[in-house]
Every structure is written in C-alpha cells, then in structure tokens.
N, C-alpha and C positions, 0 to 999 in steps of 0.2 A: 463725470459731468453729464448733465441730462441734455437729451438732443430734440430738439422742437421737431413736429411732422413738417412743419410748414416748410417750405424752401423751394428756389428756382435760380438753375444756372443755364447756363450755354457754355461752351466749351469747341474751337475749332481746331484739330489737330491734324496732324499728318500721316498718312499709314498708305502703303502700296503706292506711292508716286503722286497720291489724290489727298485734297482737303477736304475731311469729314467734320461735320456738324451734329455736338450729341446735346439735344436740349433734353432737359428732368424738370419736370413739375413734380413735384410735394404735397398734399395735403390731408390734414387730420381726417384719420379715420379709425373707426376701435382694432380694424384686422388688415389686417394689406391685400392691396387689389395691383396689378400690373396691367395698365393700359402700353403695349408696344405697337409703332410703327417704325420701321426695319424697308431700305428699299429690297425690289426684288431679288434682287443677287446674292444678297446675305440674308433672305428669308429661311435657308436652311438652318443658320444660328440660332434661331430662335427660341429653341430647347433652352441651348447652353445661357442663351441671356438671361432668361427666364430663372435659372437658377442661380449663376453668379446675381443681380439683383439683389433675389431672396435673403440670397446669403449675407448683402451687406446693409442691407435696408430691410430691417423687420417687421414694419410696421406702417400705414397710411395709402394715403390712395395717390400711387404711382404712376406718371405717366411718362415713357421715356420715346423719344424721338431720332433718331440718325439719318441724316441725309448728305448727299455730296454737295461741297460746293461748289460755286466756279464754273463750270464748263459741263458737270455729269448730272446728278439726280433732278438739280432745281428747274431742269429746261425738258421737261418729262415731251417725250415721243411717242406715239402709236401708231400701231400697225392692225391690218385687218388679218381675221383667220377668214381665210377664201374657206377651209376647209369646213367650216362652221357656216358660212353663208352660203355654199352649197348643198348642205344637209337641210338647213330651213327652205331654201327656194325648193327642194323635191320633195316634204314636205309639205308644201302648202300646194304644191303643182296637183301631189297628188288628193289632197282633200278638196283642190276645188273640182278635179274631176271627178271622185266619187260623191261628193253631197251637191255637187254644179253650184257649187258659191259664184257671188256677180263679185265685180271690183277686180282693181290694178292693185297688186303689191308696188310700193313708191321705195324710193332709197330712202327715205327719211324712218321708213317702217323695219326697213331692216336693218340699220342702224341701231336702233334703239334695242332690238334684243338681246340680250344677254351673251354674251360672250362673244360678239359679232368680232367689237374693238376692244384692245386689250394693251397693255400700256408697254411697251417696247424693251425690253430687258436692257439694261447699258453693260454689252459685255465685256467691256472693259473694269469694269464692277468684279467681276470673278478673279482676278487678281489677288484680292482682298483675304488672306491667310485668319484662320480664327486665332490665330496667337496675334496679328497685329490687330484685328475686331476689338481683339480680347482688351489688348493694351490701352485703345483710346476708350473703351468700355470703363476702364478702371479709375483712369483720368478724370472722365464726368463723373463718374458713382461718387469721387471721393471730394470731388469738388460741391459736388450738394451736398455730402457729410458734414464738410468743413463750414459750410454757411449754418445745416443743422445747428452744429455744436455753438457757432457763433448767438445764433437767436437764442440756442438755449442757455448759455450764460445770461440773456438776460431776464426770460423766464425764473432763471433760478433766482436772480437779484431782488425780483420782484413775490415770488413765493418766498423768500427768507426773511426780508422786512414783515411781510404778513403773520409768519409763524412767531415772529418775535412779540409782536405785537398781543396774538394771541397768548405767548407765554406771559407778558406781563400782564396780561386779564385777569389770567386764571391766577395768577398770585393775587391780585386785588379780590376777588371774591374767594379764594382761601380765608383773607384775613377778614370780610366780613361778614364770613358765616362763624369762625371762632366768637369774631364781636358779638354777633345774632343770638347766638347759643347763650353765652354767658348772662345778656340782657334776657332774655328768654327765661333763665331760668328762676330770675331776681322776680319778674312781671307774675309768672304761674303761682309762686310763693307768694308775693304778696295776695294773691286773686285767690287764692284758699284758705287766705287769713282772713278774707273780706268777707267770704263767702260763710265759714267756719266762726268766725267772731267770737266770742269768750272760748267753746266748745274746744277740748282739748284737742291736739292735731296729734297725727300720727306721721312724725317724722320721717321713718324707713319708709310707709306707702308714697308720702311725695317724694322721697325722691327717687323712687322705683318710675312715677309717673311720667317726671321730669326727665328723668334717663330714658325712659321710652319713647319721650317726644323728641330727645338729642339725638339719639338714633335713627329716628324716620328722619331727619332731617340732616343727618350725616352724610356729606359728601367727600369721604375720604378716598374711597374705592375710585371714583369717576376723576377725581383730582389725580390720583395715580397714572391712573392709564390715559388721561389727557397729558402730562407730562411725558409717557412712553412712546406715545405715537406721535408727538412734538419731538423725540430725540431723534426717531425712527426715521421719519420726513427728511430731519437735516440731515442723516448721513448717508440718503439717496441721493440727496441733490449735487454730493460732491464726491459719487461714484460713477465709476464707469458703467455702464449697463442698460436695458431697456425698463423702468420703473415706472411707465405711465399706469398699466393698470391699477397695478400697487398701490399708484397712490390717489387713484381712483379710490381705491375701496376704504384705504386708510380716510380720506375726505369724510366718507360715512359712519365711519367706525368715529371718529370726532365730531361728527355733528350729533350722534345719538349720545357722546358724552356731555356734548352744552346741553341737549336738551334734557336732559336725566338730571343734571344740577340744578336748571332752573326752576324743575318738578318738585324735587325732593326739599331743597332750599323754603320754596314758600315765601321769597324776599322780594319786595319789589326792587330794590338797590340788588342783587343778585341776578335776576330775572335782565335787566338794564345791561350790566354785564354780559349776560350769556348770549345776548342779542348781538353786541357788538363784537363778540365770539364768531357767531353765527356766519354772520354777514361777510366776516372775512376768510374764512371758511369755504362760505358760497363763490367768492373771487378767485380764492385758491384753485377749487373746484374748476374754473371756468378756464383758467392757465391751464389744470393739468390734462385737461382733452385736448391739447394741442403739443401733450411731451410723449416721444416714441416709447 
C-alpha cells in the first residue's frame, strides 16, 4: 500500500519519570530534508535521530520536534555567562583606550551579544537514557506512518478509479481506429476509382497504398504498452514499498503514449479521446507528487 508524504501527529509519552512531546510534520518533497529540534540535554542524540528517521521515513520534507512537558522544557530558563561578559567588557575596556572611543557601554548592549545569555540546561533532562529517547522516538515515527498509510489508501482510491477510467478510453479508441481503418480503406478506393475513371487500376499498387496508410496510422504498439503501464500502476498501488518516483516517471511514459495515438491516429473522435486520456493523466500526476 502506497504512503502519502503528507502527514501530522503529536504524540505525548512517558520516559525517565518526565512527559515527552514528539510533534512530525510531513510534507511533499522529491528527496527528504530533516528539520530537528531536540531540547538541550538530548542534543547529543542527534546523530542517532537523524538516522533512525532516515531509516523509517524515505522520503519528504520532515520536521520533527521533542519537548518536555508539564513542569521541564515548556517554561525555558536562562542564565548569564559572567565568563563571556567579562571577556567583552575587557575587550571593549581595551579598545576604547587604545583608539579613545567616547560613550558608556549600557546593559541593554551587552545583553544583546551573542552568547552573553544562554538558555539554562534542565538537568534533570540528562536522565533521559537513548534506549528510552529511542522508544518514544519510534512511537511518534510510527504514528505519522500509520496516518501516512491512512491518506494513502485514499490516494490510492482515488489514482485507481482514474486508471480505470483511462483503461476504458483506450479500448474505446482501439475499436475506433479498427472502425477508421476499415472506412479508410473503402474512402481511398473509391477516390482512385474517381480519380482513375474507365482507366484500368492496378489492384496490388492500391492496396500496397492503402496498407501503407493503415500502417502510419497504426496504433498497435502505443495500445500495448499503454495497457502495460496501466497493469504496472495497479500493482504498485497495492504494494508495499516507496513507488512515488516510479510512478512519476510511469505518468510520462503514458502521457507520451496518448500523445503518439492521437498523432499517428489522425481522427478527430480519437484525438477527443486521448484528451480525455490526457487530462486524467495530469490528475494522476498531481496525486502522485504527494506518494512517498
């Protein structure tokens, strides 16, 4: 079964004595991006997240979130590095005696630089084992899975009416390029008799003629493999696995078959057809930028 990119959970679990909060956003992308925030204490995890993820999610642009709840991460603390605001005041002590700068350094100024204030580590946070990390990690991962697969069941509901659709096209313009052909061949003969008039005819050259025009006008070959890549389609939608490129590329591979038909054909009732081919095709297309 095919799994949509799209998806969003929240998930609040238990691990170390503390209520953890794991939000996943989801969404379409051709290759996968991992946006994490991670509080500080388990910022060392990072690696490890980074690769469980990967491993279970292939594909879209991820954004995954953890925070404590209750009483830890949500009510964030800072504290100053004295050590860091010491270094700038002698610093600035000493540039404004050697270039005689005028002006008062204010607290609102040293505040503002960079690494003055820094956000308070909750060490009670380091409790926090990467096997139980691990555990509420896998909990969320699989809960935005499970939504995945959910949406894309109906992705798929909606791509298999479509290809239906398109399978009974292309039998309709099957049966009226046979029709075409046969009328075709009646029209050219009469038009050589009209043209030729008493004048003996040369029955082998017509219909060498005639078989030459059935030819350019043959769409056996594109009828085939539009039927192959309609069997192709259905039996990704009801596998397990990641088939969004696939059926990317398959989308092109059957839009260059309507268009070759309606080429070769020459029919306006064919042409009419391959449009209404086309068009569903393009919707297909539009679903499958959103299947992992």
């Amino acid at each position: 079964m095919i799994k949509s990119m799209t998806a969003f959970s929240r998930v609040v679990l238990t691990a170390g004595g503390k209520q953890w909060a794991v939000e996943i956003k989801s969404l379409n992308q051709r290759y996968f991006e991992l946006g994490l925030r991670l509080p500080p204490a388990l910022l060392p995890y990072e690696t490890q997240v980074r690769r469980m993820v990967q491993g279970m999610i292939r594909r879209g642009k991820v954004s995954l979130a953890v925070s404590e709840e209750g009483n830890g991460e949500q009510r964030l603390s800072y504290e100053l590095d004295r050590a860091q605001v010491k270094a700038y005041l002698d610093s600035a002590a000493t540039l404004k005696k050697k270039f005689r700068f005028e002006g008062r350094l204010l607290l609102a100024d040293v505040l503002r630089l960079p690494g003055v204030v820094r956000e308070k580590v909750n060490t009670r946070a380091k409790t926090l084992s990467w096997p139980e990390f691990q555990r509420i990690l896998v909990k969320g991962i699989e809960r935005t899975i499970s939504l995945k697969h959910e949406e894309g069941r109906k992705l798929a509901k909606d791509i298999r009416e479509r290809l239906e659709k398109i399978s009974r096209t292309t039998d309709s313009i099957e049966k009226l390029v046979k029709q075409k052909q046969s009328e075709c061949f009646v029209k050219v003969s009469r038009r050589i008799r009209e043209i030729l008039g008493d004048e003996k005819m040369d029955q082998d050259r017509m219909a060498r003629e005639v078989a030459f025009l059935a030819d350019k006008s043959d769409i056996t070959e594109e009828l085939v493999r539009m039927r192959s890549h309609l069997k192709l389609f259905t039996k990704w939608l009801s596998q397990a696995g990641e088939f969004g490129r696939e059926m990317d590329f398959l989308c092109q591979e059957m839009m260059r078959e309507a268009n070759t038909m309606a080429s070769k054909a020459q029919m306006f009732e064919v042409s009419k057809e391959a449009i209404a081919v086309k068009s569903e095709i393009e919707k297909i297309r539009e679903q499958v930028q959103n299947v992992e």
